[in-house]
N, C-alpha and C positions, 0 to 999 in steps of 0.2 A: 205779183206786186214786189216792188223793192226789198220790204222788209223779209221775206221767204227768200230771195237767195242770201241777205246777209246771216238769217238764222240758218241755214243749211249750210253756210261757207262757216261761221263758222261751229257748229257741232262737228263739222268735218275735220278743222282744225285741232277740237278735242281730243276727237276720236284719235286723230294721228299723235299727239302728244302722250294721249295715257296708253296707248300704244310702245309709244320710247321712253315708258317710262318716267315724263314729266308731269304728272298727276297737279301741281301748280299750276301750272298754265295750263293745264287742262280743265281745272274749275274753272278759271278765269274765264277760259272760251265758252264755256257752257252759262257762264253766267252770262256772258256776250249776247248769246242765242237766246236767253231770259228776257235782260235785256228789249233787246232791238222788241222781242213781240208786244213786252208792255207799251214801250213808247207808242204803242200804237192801238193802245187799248186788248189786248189781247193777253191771257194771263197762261202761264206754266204749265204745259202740259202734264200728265202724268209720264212720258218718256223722259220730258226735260227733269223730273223732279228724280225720276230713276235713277238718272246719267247724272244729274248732281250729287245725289247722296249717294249712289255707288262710290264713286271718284271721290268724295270727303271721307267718307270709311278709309278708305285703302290709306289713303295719309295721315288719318289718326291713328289707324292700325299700328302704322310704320314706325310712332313717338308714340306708344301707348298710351295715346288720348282718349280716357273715358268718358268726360264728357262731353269732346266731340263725334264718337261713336252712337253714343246716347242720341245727339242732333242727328248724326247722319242716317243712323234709323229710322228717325220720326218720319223723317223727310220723305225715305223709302218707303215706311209705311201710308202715309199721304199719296205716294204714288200707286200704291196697289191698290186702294178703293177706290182712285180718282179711274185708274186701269179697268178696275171692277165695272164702276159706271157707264166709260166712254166706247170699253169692246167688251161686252159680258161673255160674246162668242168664244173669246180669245185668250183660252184656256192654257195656252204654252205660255206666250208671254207672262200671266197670270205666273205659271210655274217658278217663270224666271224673276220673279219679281218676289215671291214666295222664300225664293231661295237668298236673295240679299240679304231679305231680313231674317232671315235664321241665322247669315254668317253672321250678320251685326252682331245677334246674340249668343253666337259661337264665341266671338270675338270677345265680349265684355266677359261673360263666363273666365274666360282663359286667364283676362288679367284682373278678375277678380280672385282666382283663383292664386294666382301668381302672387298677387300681393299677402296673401292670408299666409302661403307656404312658404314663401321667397320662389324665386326664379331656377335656383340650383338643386333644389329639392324638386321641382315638379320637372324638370330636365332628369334628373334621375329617373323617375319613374311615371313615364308620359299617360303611361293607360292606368296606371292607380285608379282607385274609388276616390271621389270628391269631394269630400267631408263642409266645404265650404257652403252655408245654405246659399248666401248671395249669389256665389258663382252658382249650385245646382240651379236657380231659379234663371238665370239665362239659360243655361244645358237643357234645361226643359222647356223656355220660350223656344230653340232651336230645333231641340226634337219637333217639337209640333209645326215649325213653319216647316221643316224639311220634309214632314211627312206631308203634310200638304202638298208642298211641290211635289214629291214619288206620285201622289193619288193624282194628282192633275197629268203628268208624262204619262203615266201607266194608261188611262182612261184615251187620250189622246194622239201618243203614241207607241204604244204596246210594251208589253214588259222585255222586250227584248231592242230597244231601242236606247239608242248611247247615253239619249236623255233621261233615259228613267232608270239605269243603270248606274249615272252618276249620282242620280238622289240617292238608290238607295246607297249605294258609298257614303254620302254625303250623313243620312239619318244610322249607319249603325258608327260613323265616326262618334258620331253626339252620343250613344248607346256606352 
């Protein structure tokens, strides 16, 4: 039907923008692809809500926006049950999906963290202990989504696999 190559033109479009680094216009398109499927009674996949909240992280990241790290989360969290539901097989994705939402809460950790110490102080001494409870309780929302993701690659594809080598990189950062 019509409306499938304007959502696949443009999520493509996305992809190519947050690619060069245009993360604006790369929501934009994503929300294109949102969009065109409502008009047609069709409602957000859990990819489209993925590829949304992935891409709004990355730009609140950028302006230390915490409450829109907070949104872009949710969103990502939305898409891992909706993910959960639609492939229950599909336990990588699952992984990858795992893993956003830990960076989300990597993320707010860092500049919760940031805020309590100042920014010049934790640039001193990046691996310190983390006296901040706020920030600890992202640091341990992320421990746990990152060990999920390792347990999911590990289980699916073996502990010697780049993907499950990355988690664990990923969960002893948070450590």
């Amino acid at each position: 039907e019509a409306w499938e190559f304007w959502e696949t033109m443009y999520r493509n479009f996305a992809w190519v923008l947050s690619s060069l680094n245009q993360e604006a216009k790369a929501i934009e398109y994503v929300q294109k692809a949102i969009d065109v499927k409502e008009r047609v009674g069709r409602t957000a996949s859990w990819f489209d809500l993925w590829d949304l909240g992935r891409m709004k992280a990355v730009t609140a990241l950028k302006v230390n926006a915490k409450d829109d790290i907070k949104e872009s989360q949710a969103v990502v969290t939305k898409a891992l049950w909706l993910h959960k539901e639609a492939e229950p097989g599909d336990q990588v994705m699952r992984a990858k999906i795992w893993h956003t939402v830990g960076e989300c809460a990597f993320a707010l950790g860092h500049l919760e963290e940031s805020a309590a110490i100042g920014s010049d102080t934790l640039a001193g001494s990046p691996n310190g202990p983390c006296k901040n409870s706020a920030a600890l309780t992202h640091y341990r929302k992320a421990l746990k989504c990152f060990k999920e993701s390792h347990k999911l690659f590990k289980a699916t594809e073996g502990a010697r696999n780049p993907l499950t080598g990355g988690e664990a990189q990923a969960t002893a950062w948070t450590l």
